[in-house]
N, C-alpha and C positions, 0 to 999 in steps of 0.2 A: 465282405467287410470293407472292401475300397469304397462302397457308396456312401461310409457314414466320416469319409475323411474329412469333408469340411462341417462337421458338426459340429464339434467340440470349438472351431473358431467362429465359427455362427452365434453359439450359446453363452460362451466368453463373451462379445460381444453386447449381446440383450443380456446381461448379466450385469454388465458392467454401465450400460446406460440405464437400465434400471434405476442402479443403486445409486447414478447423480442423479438421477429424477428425486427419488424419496429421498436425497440430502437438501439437494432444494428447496425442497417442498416442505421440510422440517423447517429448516432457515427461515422463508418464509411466512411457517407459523409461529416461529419465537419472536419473531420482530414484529410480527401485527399483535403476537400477546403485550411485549414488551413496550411498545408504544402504547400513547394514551388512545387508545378506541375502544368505541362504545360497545359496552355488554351486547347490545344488539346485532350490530355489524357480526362481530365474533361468531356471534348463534346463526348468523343467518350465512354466513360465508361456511360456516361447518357443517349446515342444514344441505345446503347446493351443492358441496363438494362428495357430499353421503349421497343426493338423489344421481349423480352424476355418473358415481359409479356403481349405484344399480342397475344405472341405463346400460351404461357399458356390458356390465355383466350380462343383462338381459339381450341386450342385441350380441355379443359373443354366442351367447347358449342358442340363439334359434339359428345363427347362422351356421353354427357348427350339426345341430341337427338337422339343416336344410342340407350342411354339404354331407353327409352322413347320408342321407336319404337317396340323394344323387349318385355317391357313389355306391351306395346297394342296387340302384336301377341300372348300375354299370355293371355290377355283379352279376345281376339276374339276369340281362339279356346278353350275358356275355362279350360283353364290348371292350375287348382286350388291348385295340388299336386305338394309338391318338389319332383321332378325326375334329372335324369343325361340332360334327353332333355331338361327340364326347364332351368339346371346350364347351358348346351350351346347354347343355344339362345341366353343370358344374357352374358355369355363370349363373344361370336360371334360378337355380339353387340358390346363389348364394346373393341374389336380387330377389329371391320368395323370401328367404330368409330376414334382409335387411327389412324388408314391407312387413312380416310380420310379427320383427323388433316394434316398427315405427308404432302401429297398431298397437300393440302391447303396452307400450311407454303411452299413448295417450287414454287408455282404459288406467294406468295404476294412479291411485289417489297421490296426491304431491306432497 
């Protein structure tokens, strides 16, 4: 149980910048409503902000299944000790992973 001692101030933390992110980010969108800008602008800054965090999401989701993968190669061959093999597996991983976000994002219709 002593390993999960700085958790809880780790997560406090990403909790708490979170939620100034998405206060900003509100603000932001009441004052670009509330100002005179065009119907257009509007649609297309809501349009980019939606494709952007599909991107996100998509590049999240293969890089966590890249590093998934990597560590089940670590599983399988029993590779119990940190080595420099171990860190590039795990990098390799998570650079397969990033390459085949990038790939993905430029197949999805815009």
């Amino acid at each position: 149980m002593d390993n999960f001692v700085f958790l809880v101030p780790i997560s406090l933390f990403v909790c708490i910048a979170y939620a100034i992110k998405a206060i900003v980010d509100s603000r932001v969108r009441k004052q670009l409503v509330t100002s005179n800008v065009s119907q257009e602008l509007i649609q297309s800054i809501v349009e980019a902000d939606e494709l952007r965090r599909r991107h996100g999401t998509l590049r999240w989701g293969a890089i966590l299944v890249s590093l998934a993968i990597g560590f089940a190669l670590m599983e399988a061959f029993g590779w119990r000790d940190i080595t420099p093999g171990v860190f590039a597996i795990l990098l390799g991983s998570t650079g397969i992973g990033n390459l085949v976000a990038y790939y993905l994002s430029r197949k999805m219709p815009a």
